[in-house]
BAFI-3210 file (N, C-alpha, C; in Angstrom, 3 decimals, decimal comma, padded with zeros to 6 digits):
// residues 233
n [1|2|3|4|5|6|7|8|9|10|11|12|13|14|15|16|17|18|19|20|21|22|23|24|25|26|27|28|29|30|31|32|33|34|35|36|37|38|39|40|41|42|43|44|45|46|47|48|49|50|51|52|53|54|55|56|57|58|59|60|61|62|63|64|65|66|67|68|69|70|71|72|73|74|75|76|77|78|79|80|81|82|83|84|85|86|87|88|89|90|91|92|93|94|95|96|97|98|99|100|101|102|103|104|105|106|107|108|109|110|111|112|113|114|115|116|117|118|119|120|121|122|123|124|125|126|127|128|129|130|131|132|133|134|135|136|137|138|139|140|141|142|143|144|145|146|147|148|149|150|151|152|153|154|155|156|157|158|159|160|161|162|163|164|165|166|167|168|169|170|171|172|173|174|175|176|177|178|179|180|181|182|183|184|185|186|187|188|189|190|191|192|193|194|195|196|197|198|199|200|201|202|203|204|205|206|207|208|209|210|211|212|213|214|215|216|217|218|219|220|221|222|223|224|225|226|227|228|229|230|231|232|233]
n.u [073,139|071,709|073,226|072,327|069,761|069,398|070,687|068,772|066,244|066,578|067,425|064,707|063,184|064,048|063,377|060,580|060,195|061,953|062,311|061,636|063,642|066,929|070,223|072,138|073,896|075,579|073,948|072,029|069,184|067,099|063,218|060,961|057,995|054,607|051,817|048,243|046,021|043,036|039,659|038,127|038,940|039,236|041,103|043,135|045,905|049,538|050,571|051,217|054,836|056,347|059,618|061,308|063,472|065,521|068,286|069,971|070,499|072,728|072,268|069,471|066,411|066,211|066,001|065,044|065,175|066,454|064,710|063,956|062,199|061,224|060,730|060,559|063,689|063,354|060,490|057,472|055,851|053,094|049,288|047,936|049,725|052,244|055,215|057,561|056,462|054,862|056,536|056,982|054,798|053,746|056,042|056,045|053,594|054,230|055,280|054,474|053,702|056,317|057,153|055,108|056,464|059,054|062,136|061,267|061,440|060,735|060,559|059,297|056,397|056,354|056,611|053,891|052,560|053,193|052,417|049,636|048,890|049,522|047,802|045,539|045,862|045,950|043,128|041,510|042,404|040,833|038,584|037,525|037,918|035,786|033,975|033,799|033,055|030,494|029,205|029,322|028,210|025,390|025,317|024,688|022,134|020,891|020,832|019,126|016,682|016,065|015,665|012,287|011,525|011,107|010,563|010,261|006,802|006,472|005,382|006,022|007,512|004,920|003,772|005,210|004,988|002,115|002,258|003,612|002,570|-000,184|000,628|001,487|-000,764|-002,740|-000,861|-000,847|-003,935|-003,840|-002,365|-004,017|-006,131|-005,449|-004,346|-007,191|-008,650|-006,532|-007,151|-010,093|-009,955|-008,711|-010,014|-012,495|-011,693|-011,243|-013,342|-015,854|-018,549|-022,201|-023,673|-025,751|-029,479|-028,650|-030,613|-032,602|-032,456|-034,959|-035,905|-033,869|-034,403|-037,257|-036,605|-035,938|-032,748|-030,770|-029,494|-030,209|-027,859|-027,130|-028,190|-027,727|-027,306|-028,969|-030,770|-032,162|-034,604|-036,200|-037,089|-039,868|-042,148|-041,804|-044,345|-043,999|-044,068|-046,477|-046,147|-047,948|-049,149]
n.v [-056,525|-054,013|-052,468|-053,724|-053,685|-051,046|-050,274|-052,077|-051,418|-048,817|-049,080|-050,015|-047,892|-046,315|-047,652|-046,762|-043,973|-042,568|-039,769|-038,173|-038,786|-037,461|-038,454|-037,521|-038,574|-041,905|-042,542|-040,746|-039,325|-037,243|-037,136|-035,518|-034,184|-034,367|-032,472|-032,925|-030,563|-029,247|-030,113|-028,624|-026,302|-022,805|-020,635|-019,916|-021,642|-023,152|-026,159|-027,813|-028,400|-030,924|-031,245|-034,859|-035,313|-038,241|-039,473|-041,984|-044,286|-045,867|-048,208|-048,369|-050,473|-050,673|-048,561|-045,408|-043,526|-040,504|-037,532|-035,124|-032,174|-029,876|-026,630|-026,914|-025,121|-021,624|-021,716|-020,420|-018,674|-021,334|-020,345|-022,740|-024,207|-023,312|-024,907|-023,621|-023,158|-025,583|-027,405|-028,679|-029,770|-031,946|-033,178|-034,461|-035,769|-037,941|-039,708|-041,512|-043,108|-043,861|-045,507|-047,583|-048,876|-049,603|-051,661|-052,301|-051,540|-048,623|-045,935|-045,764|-045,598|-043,808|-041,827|-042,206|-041,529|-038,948|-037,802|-038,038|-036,580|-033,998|-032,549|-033,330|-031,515|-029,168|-029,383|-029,114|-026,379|-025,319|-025,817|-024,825|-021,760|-021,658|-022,500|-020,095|-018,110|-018,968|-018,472|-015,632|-015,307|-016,459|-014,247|-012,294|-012,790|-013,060|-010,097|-009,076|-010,335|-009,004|-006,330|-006,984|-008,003|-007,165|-005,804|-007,911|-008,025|-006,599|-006,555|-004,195|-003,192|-002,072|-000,289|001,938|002,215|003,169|005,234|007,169|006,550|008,126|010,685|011,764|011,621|013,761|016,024|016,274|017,003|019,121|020,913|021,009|022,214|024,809|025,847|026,103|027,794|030,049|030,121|030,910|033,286|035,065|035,180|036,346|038,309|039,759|039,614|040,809|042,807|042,064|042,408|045,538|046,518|049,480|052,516|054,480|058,490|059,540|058,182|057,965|060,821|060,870|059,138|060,679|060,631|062,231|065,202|068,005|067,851|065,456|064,371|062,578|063,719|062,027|061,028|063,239|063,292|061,788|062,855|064,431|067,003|070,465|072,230|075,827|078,219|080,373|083,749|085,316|088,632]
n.w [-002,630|-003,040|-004,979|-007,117|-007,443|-007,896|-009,694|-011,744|-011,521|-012,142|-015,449|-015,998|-015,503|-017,420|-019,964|-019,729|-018,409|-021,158|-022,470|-020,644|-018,102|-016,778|-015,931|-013,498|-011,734|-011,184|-009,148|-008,800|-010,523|-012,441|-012,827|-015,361|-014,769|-016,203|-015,770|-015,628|-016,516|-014,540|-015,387|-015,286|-015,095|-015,204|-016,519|-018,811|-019,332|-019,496|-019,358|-016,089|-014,722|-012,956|-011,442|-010,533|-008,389|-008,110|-005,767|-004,985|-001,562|000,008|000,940|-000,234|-002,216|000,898|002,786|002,598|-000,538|-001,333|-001,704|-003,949|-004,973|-008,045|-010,006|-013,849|-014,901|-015,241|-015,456|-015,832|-012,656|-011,814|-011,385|-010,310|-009,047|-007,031|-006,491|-005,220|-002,813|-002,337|-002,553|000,382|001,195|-000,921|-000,446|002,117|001,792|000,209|002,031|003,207|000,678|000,299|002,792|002,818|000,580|001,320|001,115|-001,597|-005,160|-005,756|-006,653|-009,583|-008,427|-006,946|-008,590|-009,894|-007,660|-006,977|-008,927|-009,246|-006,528|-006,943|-009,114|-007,887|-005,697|-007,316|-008,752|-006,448|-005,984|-008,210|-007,864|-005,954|-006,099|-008,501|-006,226|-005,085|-006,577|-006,732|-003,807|-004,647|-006,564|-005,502|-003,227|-004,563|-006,130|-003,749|-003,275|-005,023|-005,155|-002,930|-003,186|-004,178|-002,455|-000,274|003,118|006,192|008,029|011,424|014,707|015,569|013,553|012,240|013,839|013,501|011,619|010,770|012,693|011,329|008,753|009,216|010,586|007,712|006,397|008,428|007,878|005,267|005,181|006,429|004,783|002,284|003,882|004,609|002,367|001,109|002,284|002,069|-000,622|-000,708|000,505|-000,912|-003,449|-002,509|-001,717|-003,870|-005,903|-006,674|-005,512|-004,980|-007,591|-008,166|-008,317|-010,197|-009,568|-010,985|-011,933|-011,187|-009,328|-007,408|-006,107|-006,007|-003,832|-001,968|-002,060|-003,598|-004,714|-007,001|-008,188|-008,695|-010,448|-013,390|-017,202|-018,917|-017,308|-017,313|-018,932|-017,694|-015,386|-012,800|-014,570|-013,136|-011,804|-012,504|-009,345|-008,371|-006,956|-004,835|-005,297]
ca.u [071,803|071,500|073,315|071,817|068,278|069,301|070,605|067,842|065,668|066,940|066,954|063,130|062,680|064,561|062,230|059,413|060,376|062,829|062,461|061,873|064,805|067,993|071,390|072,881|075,620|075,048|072,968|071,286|069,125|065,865|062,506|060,131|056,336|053,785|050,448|046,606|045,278|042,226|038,787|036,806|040,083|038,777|042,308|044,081|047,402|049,956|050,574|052,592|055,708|057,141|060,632|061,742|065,027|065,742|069,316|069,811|071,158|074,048|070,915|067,974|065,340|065,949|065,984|064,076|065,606|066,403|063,691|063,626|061,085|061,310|060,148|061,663|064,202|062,554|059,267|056,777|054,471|051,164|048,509|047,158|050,754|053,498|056,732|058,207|055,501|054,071|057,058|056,981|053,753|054,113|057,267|055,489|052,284|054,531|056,219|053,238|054,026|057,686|057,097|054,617|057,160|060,573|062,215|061,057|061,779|059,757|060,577|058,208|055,384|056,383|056,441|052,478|051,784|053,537|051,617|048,252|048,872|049,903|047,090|044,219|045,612|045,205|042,179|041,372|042,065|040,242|037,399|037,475|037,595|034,031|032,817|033,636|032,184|029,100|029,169|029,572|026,645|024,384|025,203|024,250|020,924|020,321|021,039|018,797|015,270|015,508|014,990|011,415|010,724|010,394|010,816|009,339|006,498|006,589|004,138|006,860|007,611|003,542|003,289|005,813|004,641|001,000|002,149|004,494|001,177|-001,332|001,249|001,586|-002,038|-003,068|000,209|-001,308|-004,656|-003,709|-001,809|-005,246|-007,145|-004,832|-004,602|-008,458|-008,513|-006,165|-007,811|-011,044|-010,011|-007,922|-011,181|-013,286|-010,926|-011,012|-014,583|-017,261|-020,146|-023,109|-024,557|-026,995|-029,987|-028,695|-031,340|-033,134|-032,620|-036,567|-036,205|-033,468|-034,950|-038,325|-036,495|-034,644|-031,362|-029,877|-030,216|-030,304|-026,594|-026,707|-028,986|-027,717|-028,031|-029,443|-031,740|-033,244|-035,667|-037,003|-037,770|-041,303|-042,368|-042,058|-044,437|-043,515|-045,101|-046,722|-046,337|-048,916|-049,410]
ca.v [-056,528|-052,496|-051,530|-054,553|-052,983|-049,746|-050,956|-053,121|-049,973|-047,656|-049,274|-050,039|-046,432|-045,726|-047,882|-046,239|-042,333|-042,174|-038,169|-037,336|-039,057|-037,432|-038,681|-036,631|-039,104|-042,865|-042,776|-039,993|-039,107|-036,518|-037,396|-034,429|-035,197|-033,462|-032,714|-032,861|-029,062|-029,763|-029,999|-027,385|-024,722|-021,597|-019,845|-020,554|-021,825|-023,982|-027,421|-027,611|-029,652|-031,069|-032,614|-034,898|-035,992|-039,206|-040,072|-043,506|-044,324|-047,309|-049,444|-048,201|-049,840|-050,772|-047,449|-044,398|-042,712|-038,903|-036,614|-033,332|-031,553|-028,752|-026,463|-026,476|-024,330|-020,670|-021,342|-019,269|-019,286|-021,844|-019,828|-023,280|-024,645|-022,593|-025,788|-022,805|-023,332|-026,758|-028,431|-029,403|-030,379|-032,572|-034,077|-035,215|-036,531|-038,519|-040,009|-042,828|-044,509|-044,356|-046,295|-048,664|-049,672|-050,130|-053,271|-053,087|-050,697|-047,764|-044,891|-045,544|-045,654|-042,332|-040,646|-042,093|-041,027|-037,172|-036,742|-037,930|-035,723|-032,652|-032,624|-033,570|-030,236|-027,918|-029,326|-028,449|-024,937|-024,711|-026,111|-023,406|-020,789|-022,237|-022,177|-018,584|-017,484|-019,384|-017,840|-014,153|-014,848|-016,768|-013,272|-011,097|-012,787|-012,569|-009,114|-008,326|-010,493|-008,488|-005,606|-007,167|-009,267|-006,097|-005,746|-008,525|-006,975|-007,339|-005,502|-002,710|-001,921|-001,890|000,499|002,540|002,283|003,461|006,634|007,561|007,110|008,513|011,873|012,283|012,215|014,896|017,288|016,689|017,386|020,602|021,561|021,081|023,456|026,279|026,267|026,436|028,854|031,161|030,757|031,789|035,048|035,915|035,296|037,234|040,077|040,143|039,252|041,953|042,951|041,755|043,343|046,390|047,985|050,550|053,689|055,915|059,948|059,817|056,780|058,854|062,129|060,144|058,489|061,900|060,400|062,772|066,594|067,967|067,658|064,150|063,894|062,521|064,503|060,829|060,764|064,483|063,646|061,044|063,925|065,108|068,647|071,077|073,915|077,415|078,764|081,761|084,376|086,191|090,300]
ca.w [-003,215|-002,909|-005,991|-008,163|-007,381|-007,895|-011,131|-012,590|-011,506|-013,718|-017,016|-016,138|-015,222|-018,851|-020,765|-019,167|-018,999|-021,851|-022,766|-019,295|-017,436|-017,088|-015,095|-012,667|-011,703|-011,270|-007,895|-009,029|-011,808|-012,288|-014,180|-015,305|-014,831|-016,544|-014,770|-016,186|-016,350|-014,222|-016,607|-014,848|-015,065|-016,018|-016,806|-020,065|-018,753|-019,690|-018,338|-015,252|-015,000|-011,827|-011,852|-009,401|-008,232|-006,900|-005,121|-004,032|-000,532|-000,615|001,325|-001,187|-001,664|002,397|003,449|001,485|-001,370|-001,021|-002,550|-004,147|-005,951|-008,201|-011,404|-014,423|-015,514|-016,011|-016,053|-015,201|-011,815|-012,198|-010,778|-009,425|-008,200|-007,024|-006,199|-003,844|-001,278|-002,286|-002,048|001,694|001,392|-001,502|-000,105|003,003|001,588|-000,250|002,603|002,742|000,120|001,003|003,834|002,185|-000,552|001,911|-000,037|-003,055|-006,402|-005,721|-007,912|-010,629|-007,838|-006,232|-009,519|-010,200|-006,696|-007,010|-010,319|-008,442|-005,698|-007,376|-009,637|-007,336|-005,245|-008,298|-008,806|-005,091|-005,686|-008,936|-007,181|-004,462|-007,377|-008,664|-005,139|-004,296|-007,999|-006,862|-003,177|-004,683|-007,076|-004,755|-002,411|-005,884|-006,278|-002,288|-003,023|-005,771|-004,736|-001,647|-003,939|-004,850|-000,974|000,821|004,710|007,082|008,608|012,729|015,128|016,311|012,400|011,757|014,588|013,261|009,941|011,013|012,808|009,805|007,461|009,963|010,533|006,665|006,239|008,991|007,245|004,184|004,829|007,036|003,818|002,177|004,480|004,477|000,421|000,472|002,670|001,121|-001,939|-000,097|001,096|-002,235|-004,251|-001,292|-002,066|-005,458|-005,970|-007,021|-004,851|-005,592|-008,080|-007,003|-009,336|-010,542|-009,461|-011,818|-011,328|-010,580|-007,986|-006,845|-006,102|-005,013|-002,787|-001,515|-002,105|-004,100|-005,135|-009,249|-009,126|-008,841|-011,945|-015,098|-018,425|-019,573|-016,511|-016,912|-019,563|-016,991|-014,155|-013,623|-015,048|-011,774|-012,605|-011,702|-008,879|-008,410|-006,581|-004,717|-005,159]
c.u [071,336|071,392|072,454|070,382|068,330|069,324|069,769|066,453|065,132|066,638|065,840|062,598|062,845|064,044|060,988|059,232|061,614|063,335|062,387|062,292|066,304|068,842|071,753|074,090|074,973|074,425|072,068|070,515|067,521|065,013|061,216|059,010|055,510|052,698|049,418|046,395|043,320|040,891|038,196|037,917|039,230|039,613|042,454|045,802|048,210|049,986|051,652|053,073|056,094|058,675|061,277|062,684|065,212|067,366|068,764|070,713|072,067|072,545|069,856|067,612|064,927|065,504|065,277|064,840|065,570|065,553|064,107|062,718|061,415|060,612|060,780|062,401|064,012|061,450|058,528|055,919|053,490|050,423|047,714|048,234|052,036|054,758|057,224|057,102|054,963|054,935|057,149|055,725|053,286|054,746|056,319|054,098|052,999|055,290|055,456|053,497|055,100|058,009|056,419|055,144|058,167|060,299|061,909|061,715|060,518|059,135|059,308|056,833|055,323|056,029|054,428|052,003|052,063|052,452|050,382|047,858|048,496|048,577|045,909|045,118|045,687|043,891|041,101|041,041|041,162|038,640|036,901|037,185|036,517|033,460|032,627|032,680|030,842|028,437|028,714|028,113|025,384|024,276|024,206|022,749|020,313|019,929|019,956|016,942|015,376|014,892|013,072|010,524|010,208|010,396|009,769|008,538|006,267|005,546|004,818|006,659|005,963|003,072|004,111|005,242|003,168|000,791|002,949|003,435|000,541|-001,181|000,903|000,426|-002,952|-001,838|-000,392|-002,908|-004,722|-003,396|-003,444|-005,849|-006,671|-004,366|-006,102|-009,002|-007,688|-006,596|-009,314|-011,093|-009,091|-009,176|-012,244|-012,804|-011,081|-012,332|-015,788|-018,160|-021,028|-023,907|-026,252|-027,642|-030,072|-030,000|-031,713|-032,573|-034,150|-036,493|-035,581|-034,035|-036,263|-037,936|-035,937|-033,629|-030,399|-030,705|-029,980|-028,607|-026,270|-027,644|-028,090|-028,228|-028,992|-030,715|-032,762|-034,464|-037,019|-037,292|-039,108|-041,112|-042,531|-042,718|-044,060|-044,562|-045,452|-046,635|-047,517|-048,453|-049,489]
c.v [-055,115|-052,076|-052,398|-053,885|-052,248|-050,016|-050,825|-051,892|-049,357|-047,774|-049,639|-048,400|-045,761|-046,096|-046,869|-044,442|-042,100|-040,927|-037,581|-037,618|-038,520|-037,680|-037,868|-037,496|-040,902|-043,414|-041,449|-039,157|-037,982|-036,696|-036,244|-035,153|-034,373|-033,450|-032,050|-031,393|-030,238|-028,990|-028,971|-025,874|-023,798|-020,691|-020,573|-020,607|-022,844|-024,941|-027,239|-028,790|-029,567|-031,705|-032,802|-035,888|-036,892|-039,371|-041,028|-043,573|-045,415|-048,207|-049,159|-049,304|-050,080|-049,769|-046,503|-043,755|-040,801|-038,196|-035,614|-032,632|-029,933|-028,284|-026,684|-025,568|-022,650|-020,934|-020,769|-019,708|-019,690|-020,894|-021,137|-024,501|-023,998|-023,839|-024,936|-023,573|-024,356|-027,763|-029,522|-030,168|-031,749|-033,750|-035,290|-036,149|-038,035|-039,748|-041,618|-044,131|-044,647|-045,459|-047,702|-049,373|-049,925|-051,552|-053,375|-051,646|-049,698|-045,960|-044,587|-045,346|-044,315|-041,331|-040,920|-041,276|-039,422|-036,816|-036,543|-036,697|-034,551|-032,074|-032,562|-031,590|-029,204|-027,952|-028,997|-026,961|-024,662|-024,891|-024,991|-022,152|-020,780|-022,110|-020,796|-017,790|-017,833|-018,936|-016,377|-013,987|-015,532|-015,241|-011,939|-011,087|-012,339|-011,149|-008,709|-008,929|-009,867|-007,382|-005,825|-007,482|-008,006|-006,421|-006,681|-007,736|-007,740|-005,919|-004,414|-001,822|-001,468|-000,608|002,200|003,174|003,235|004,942|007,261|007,997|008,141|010,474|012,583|012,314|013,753|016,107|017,431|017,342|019,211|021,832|022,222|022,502|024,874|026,816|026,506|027,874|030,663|031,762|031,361|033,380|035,821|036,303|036,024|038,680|040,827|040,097|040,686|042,321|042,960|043,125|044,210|046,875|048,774|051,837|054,625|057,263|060,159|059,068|057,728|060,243|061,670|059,883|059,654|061,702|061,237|064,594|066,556|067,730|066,077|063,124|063,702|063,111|062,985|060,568|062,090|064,197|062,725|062,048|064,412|066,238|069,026|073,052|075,106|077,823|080,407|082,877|085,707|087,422|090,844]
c.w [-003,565|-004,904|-006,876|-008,289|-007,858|-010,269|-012,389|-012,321|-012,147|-014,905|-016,757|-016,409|-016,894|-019,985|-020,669|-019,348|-020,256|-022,607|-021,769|-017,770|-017,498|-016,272|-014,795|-012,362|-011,523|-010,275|-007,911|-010,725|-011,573|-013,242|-013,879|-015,359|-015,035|-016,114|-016,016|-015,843|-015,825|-015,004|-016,358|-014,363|-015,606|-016,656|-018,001|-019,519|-019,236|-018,902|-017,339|-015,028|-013,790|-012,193|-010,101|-009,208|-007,322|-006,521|-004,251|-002,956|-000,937|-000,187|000,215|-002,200|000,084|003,233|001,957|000,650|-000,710|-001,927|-002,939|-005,076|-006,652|-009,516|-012,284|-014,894|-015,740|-016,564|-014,814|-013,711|-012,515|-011,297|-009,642|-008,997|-008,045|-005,940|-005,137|-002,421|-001,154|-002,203|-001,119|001,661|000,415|-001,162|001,293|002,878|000,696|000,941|002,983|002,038|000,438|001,690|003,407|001,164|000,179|001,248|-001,044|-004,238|-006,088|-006,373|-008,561|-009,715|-007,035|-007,664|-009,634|-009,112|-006,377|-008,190|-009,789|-007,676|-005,537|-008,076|-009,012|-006,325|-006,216|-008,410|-007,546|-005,390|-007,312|-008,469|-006,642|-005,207|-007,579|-007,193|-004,563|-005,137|-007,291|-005,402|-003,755|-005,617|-006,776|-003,818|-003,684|-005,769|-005,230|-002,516|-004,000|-005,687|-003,608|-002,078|-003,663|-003,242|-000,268|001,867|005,190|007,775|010,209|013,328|015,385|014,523|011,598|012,084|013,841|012,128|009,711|011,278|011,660|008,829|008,220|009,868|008,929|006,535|006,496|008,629|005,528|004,073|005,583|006,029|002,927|002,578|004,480|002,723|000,071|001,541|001,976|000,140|-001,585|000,033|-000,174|-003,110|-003,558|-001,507|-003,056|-005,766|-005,819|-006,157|-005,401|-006,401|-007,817|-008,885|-009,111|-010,384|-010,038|-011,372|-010,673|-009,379|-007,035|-006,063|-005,361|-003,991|-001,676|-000,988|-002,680|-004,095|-006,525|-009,485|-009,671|-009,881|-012,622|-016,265|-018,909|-018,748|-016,612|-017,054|-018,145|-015,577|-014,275|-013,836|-013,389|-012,564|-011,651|-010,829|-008,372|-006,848|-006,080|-004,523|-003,343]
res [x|x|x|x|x|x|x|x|x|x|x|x|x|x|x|x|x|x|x|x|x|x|x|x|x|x|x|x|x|x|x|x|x|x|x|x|x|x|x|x|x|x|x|x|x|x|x|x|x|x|x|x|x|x|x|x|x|x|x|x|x|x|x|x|x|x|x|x|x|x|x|x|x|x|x|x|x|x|x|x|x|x|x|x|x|x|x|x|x|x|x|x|x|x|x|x|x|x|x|x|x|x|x|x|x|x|x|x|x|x|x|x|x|x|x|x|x|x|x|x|x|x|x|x|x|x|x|x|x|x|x|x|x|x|x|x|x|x|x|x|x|x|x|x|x|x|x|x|x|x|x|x|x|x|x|x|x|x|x|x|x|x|x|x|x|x|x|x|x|x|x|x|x|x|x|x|x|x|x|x|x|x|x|x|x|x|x|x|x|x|x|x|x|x|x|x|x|x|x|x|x|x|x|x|x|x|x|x|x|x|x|x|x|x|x|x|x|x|x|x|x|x|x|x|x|x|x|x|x|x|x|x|x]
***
């Protein structure tokens, strides 16, 4: 009953993938499977291809087919599946249905359930991509209304805040007093004495502040007449 399965299988499988089935020998054959670029990608990338190789056991479908997963040929790393490292993990998620199909033709149901798989974990990590973007600029905005929020105020930083003002006040107004000061005694220095009236040569001389030297030619005419006096015989 083995090989007849295996068989009747195949040419289903060969209707079904007919460009991306190829024979390896007649218990083994490999079909490539192309995966969905997930909608919310942000990269420009090509599509990624899995291919995967079934070998049939002599019992298969009694017992599980042999797996293998791989890329194709020279192509390049996906950024959102690298086959090196996703293999194992792949292989074993797959192992599910394995078990849930023993007995029957199960091929075609492993390949729907590898493409599923594969696909929903790119779309995983493109997800994760979008959530870090939206982390880094939920942290941006945090970062830029704090700008505007200004410091919680609590009674320690009030107190703080109070002697801080209070200090700069009494330095500024000290500054104050010693700039009006200065300018006090600069302008005190410099500053005229009150103006005095000026003293006639007559006021002078009345007053017997001065002697004739300290007449003015401008003040003479203002002197009284001193008559000559006589001499007595």
């Amino acid at each position: 009953m083995g090989r007849e399965d295996q068989i009747e299988e195949r040419e289903v499988l060969d209707s079904i993938f007919p460009e991306e089935i190829t024979d390896l020998s007649d218990v083994s054959y490999r079909i490539s499977i192309d995966l969905d670029t997930p909608e919310n990608e942000i990269e420009e990338t090509e599509p990624a291809t899995l291919i995967l190789q079934v070998t049939y056991p002599a019992d298969y479908p009694d017992v599980a087919p042999e797996l293998e997963i791989s890329a194709p040929p020279n192509a390049p790393r996906h950024p959102r599946l690298d086959v090196q490292e996703d293999r194992g993990l792949l292989l074993e998620a797959l192992q599910e249905t394995v078990e849930e199909n023993l007995g029957m033709a199960m091929v075609f149901t492993l390949v729907s359930a590898l493409k599923e798989l594969a696909e929903q974990l790119m779309a995983e990590r493109v997800n994760a991509v979008h959530a870090l973007k939206e982390v880094e600029a939920a942290k941006a905005e945090e970062e830029e209304n704090r700008k505007f929020q200004g410091t919680a105020v609590t009674p320690e930083s009030f107190l703080e805040w109070r002697d801080k003002f209070m200090k700069e006040i009494e330095e500024k107004e000290k500054k104050e007093r010693e700039e009006e000061e200065a300018s006090d005694k600069k302008f005190t220095k410099k500053a005229p004495a009150k103006d005095e009236k000026k003293l006639t040569g007559r006021q002078l001389w009345e007053r017997g502040l001065a002697g004739k030297a300290d007449f003015d030619e401008d003040y003479e005419d203002a002197m009284p007449p001193v008559e000559k006096m006589k001499i007595a015989a």
